[in-house]
N, C-alpha and C positions, 0 to 999 in steps of 0.2 A: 570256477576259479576262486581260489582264498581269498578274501577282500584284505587288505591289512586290520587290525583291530584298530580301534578306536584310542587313542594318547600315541601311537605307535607314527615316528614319523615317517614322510613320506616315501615312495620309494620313487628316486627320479634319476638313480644309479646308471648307467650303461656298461655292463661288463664285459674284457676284454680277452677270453679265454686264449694264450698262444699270445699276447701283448709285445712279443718278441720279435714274432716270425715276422715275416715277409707281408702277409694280408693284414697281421692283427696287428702291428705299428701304424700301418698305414691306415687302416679305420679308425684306431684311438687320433689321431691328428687330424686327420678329417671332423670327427663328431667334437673333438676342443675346439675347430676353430671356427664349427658351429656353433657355440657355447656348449655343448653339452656334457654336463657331469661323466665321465669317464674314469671306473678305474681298471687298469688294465695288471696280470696277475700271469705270472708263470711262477714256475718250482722254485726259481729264485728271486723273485718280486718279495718286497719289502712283507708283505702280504704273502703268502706262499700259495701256491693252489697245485695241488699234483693229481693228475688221475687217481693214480698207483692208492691214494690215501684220501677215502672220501671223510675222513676229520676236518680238513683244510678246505672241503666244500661250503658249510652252511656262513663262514666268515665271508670269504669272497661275494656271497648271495644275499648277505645282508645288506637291506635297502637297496635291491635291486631290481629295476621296471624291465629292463631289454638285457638281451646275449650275444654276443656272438661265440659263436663255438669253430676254433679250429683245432682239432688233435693231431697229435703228435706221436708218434709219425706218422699216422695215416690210419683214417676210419677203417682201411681192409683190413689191417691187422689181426691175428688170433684174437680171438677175447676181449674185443672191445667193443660190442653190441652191448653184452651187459653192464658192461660200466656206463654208457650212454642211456641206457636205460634209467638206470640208479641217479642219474645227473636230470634226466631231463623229468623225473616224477619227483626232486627233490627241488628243480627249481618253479613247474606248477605248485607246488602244495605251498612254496614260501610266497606266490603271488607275482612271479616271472608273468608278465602279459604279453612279451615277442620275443624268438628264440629265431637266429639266423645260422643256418649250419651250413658251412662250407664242407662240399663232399671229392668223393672222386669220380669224375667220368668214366666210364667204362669198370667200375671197378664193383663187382655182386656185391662183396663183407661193406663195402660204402653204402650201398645201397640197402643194404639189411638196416643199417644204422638209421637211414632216413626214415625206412618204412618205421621203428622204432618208435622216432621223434613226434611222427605223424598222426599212428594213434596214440600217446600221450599228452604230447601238447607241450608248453604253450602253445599259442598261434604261433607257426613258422615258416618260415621261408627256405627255402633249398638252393644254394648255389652250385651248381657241379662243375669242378674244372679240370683241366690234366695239366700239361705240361706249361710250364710258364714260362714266358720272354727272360724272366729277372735269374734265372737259373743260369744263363748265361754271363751274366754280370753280377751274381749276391751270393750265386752257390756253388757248386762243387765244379763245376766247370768253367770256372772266373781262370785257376792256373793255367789249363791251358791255351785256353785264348791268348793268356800272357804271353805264354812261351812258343805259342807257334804252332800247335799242334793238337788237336778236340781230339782222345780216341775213345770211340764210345762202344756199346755193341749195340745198335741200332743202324737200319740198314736202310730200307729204297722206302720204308714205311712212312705217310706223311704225316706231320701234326696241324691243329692248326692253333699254334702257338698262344698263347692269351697273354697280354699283361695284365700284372699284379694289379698295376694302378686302377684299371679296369674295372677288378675281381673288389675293390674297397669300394668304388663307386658304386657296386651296385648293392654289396652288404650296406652300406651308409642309409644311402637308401630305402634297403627293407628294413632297415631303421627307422627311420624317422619320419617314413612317412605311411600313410594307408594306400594299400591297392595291390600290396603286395605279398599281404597273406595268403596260401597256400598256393604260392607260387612256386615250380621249382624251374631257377635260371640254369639250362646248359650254357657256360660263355665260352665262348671261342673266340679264336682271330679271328678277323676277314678272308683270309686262304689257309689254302694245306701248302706246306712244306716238308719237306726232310732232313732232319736235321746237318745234314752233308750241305745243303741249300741253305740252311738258318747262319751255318759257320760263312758260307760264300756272301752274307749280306753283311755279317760281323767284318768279312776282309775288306768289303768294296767301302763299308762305311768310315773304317781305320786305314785306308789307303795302302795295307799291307799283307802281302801273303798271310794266307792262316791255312794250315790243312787240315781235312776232315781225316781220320781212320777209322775203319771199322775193327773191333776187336771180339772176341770171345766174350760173352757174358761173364765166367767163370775169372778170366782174368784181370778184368774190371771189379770183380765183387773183391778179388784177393789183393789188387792194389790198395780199394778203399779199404779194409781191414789191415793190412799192413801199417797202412797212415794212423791208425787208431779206431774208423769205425764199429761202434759196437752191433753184436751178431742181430739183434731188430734190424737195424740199418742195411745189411749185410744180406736180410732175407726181401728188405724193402726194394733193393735194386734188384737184388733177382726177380722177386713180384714183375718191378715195375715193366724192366725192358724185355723179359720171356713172356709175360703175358700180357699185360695190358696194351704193350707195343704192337699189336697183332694185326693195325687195322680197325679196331671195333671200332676207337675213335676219329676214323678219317672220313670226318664230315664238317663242315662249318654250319654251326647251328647258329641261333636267332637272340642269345639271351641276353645280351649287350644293350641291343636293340628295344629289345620288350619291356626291359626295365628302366630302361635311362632316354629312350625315345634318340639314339646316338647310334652309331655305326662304331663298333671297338676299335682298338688302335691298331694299325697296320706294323707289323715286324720289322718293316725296315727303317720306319718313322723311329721307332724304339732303340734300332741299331744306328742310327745317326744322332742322336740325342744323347746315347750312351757314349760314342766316340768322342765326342768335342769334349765328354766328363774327365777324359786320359785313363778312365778304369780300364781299359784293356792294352794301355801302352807297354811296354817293356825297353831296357829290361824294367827290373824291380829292386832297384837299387835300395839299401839300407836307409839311408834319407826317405827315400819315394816310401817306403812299407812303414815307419814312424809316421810321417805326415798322413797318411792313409788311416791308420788306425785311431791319431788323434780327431782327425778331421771326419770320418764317417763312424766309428766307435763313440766316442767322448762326445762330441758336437752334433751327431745327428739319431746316435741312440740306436744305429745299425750292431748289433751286438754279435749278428751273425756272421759279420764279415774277420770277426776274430780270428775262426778254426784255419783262417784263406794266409794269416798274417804272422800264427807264431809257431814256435815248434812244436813238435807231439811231447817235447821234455821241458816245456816252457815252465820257466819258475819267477816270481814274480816275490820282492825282498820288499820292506820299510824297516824303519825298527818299531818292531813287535809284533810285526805283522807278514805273513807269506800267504801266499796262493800257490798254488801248481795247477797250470792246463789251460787249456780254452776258455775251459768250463771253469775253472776260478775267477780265471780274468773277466769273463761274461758276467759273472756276480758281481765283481768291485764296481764294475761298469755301472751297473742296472744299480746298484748302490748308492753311487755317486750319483747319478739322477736319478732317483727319488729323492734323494735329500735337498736336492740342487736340480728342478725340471727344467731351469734357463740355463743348465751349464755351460759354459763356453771356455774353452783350452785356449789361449792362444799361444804358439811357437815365440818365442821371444828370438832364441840363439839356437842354431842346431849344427854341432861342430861333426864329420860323420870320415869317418876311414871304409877298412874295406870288409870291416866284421862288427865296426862297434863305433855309437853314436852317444853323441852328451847332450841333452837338449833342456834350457830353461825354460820354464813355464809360469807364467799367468793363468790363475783359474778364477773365473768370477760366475757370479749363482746367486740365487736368492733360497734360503732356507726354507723350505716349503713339507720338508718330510724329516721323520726319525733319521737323524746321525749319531753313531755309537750312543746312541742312547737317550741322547738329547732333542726334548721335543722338539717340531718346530716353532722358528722364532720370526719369524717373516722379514728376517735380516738379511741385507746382503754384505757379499764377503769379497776381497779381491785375496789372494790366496799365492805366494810363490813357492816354486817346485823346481828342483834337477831330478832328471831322470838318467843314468846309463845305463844302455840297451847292447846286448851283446846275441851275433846274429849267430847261426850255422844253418846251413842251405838252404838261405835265401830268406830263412826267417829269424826272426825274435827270439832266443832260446833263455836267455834271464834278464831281468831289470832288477836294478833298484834305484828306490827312489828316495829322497828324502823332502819332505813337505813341509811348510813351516806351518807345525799341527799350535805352537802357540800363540801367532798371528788368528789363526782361525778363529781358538777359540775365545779369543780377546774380543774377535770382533762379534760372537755370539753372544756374547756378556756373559760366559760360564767361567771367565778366568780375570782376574783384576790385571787392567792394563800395567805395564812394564813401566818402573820409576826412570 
């Protein structure tokens, strides 16, 4: 392994590949509130890091000891052995000493990826998971829990569900501590379910009807592409539930256990913990989806829960400033905390009809990262904001906002206080 050179500082880095997703928010806050140096890094992190563009590799890896690696959208994918390749003899040679790869269960192109990792190196750990608890509640299947009605194509096949929180506790781990080199974790829940049986714990937990459907693969893939999913996505649900649904994975394996000396979380533990949160209440009132988006978007740095929140024509105004789409608003978000990693939104006034809401805001933060341009200054700010939000079927379809951008920057010292 490369030693670092000699004046060269040290490397005590922990990088957070996918810093967005599901797994890799929840290991970056876990290893902060270990103290550990953390920077965490997607396509639109302050930092950029893209697969697609190994230029944006050797920044991200600069002064970096540990990895976690989760891609996007998934290790089976065409074409992604070599690029894994490319990443993991790019981060031995800079002096990476533990690489932790989150894979797929049941999944061969996952698995080609790990053999990869394996003879290359760093030292690594192997996480394998499949289906996860939080899928219910963070991702593509949050709507219909809402509204009453899971239709999936998936049928009497069982899973045995993992939570996310789980799958961080045990990367954190082959983090930071020894004994779990060349280790590879299957985690699993404690039992197999069906997902017909996952929806009937979601109903008993929320005290209210929810049905399960069985539907066609095909018109499952053609919903999600209608809504906007692009054709990766589009081949990743066919992947997932024509093949990897098959059974390979209906077994509760040990890796929870092995690595954390703990028994994983039980499903229903997970579906009662989520209920008392209201994320699966309905309906989803224009008030309810603002309060949601500030409170788990802005405040807790869920970025994902955007795509669940706005339209597919969502336009997003200031003066001088626009976004269009999830994925705009996902950037301003991820924006605003890097600049400000103690953000906090508070609702001041939220006045809401039956399509369109006014809402005041207080933003306060500490300057901690690049703002339009401005180093940071380790200052803090209180910040006020109106937003109006105008909804069509159920979501957010345009805002604008207007921010008091010369308060801001008064209180940064980049503008001479107001006589």
């Amino acid at each position: 392994m490369q030693e670092p050179r000699e004046g060269n500082p040290p490397r005590d880095l922990t990088l957070i590949l996918g810093a967005t997703g599901k797994t890799g928010r929840r290991v970056a806050a876990r290893l902060q509130a270990l103290g550990v140096p953390v920077r965490g890094v997607s396509r639109s992190s302050d930092l950029p890091f893209d697969w697609n563009d190994d230029t944006t590799w050797a920044a991200a890896l600069d002064g970096v000891r540990h990895v976690y690696v989760s891609y996007s959208p998934d290790l089976a994918a065409p074409g992604v052995q070599p690029i894994i390749a490319s990443f993991a003899h790019m981060a031995r040679d800079v002096g990476v000493e533990r690489l932790v790869l989150l894979s797929g269960r049941g999944e061969e192109g996952a698995q080609r990826c790990e053999d990869t990792v394996l003879d290359i190196g760093p030292r690594w750990t192997v996480v394998r998971a499949s289906w996860f608890n939080q899928n219910f509640s963070e991702g593509h299947f949050l709507p219909g829990i809402q509204q009453g009605t899971l239709a999936l194509p998936a049928g009497d096949v069982r899973e045995p569900f993992i939570d996310v929180d789980d799958i961080a506790d045990v990367a954190v781990a082959a983090l930071t501590s020894d004994g779990h080199e060349g280790q590879i974790y299957e985690v699993t829940g404690p039992r197999l379910l069906t997902f017909a049986e996952a929806v009937a714990e979601i109903g008993a937990a929320t005290g209210r009807p929810i049905e399960y459907r069985r539907i066609p693969t095909q018109d499952y893939v053609a919903a999600a592409t209608a809504e906007g999913a692009p054709g990766e996505i589009a081949d990743l649900l066919r992947f997932l539930f024509d093949t990897v649904l098959d059974g390979r994975n209906e077994s509760v394996e040990d890796g929870v256990q092995r690595a954390l000396g703990r028994p994983p979380r039980d499903f229903r533990d997970y579906a009662q913990q989520l209920a008392a949160t209201g994320v699966w209440d309905q309906p989803r009132s224009p008030e309810a989806v603002v309060r949601r988006l500030i409170d788990e978007a802005f405040n807790q740095g869920r970025t994902e829960v955007i795509p669940e929140l706005v339209h597919a024509d969502y336009v997003y105004r200031s003066p001088g400033e626009q976004v269009d789409g999830a994925t705009g608003l996902q950037a301003l978000v991820t924006g605003y905390r890097t600049a400000f990693p103690d953000l906090h939104v508070r609702i001041d006034e939220l006045v809401a009809t039956d399509d369109t809401t006014v809402t005041s805001l207080t933003l306060t933060g500490t300057h901690r990262g690049d703002l339009l341009g401005i180093a940071p200054t380790g200052k803090p700010v209180e910040v006020h904001a109106m937003v109006r939000s105008r909804f069509r079927d159920g979501r957010i379809a345009d805002e604008w906002e207007l921010l008091d951008m010369q308060s801001l920057l008064e209180q940064l010292g980049v503008m001479e206080l107001s006589s």
